[in-house]
C-alpha positions as CSV (number, residue, x, y, z in Angstrom):
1,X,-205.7,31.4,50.0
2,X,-202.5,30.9,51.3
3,X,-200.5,32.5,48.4
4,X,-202.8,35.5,48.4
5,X,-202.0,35.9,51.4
6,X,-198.1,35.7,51.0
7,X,-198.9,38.0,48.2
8,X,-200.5,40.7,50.0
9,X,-197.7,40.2,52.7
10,X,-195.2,40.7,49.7
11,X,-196.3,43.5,48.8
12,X,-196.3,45.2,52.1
13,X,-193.1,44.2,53.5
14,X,-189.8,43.7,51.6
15,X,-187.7,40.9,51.6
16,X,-185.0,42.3,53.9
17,X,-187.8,44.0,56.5
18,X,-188.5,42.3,59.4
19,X,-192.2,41.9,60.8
20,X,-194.7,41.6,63.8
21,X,-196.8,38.7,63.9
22,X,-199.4,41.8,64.8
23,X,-198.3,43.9,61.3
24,X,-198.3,40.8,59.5
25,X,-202.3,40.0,61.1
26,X,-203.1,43.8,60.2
27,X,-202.1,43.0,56.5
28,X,-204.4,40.6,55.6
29,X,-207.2,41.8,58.0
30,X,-207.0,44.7,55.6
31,X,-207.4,42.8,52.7
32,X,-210.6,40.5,54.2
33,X,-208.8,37.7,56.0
34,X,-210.8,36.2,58.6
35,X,-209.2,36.7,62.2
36,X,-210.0,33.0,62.8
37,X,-207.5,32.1,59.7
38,X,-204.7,34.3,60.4
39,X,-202.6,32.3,62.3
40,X,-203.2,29.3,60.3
41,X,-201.9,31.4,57.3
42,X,-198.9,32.8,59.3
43,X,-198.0,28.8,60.5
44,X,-198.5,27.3,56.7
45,X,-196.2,30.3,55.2
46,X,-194.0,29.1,58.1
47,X,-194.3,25.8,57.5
48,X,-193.9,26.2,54.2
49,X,-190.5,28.5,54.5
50,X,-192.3,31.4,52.8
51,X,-191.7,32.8,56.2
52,X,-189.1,33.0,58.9
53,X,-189.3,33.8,62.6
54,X,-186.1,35.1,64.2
55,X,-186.8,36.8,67.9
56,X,-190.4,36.8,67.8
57,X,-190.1,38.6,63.9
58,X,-190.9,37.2,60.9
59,X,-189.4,38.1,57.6
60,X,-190.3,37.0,54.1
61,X,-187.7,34.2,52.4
62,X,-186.8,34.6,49.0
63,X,-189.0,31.6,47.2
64,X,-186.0,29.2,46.7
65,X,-186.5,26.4,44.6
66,X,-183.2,25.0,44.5
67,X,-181.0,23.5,47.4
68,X,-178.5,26.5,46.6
69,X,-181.5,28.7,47.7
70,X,-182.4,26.8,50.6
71,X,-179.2,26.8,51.9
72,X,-178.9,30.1,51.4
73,X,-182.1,30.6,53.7
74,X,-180.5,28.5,56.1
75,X,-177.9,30.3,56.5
76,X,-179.2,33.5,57.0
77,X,-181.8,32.0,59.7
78,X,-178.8,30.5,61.6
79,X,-176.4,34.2,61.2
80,X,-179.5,35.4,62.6
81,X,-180.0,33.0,65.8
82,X,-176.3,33.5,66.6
83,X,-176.2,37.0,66.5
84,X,-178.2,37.4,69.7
């Protein structure tokens, strides 16, 4: 369930577009999600760094397998943090 979700989330949003958590729980509503396992979704995708959250957005990571990628990921997260 989880990668159907990221899925459907994938397709809606690009990589470089930044999300609601509310856009992100109107994607998979749309596509049958149970309300009650939204945020469950949202917090494994996190969890998982599927997802990051910068300012109360999330955005989509690219799936990085390698430590390059990761740090890559990192990176961006902490540019992000310290541009505010």
């Amino acid at each position: 369930m989880v990668e159907e979700a990221l899925t459907h989330l994938r397709a809606r949003f690009d990589a470089d577009e930044s999300f609601t958590y509310e856009q992100a729980t109107e994607v998979l509503r749309i596509h049958d999600v149970e309300q009650l396992l939204v945020g469950d979704l949202l917090e494994t995708l996190l969890l998982r760094g599927y997802l990051y959250e910068v300012n109360d957005k999330l955005r989509i990571t690219e799936k990085s397998t390698t430590i390059s990628g990761i740090c890559r990921v990192k990176k961006r997260i902490l540019a992000s943090c310290h541009a505010r």
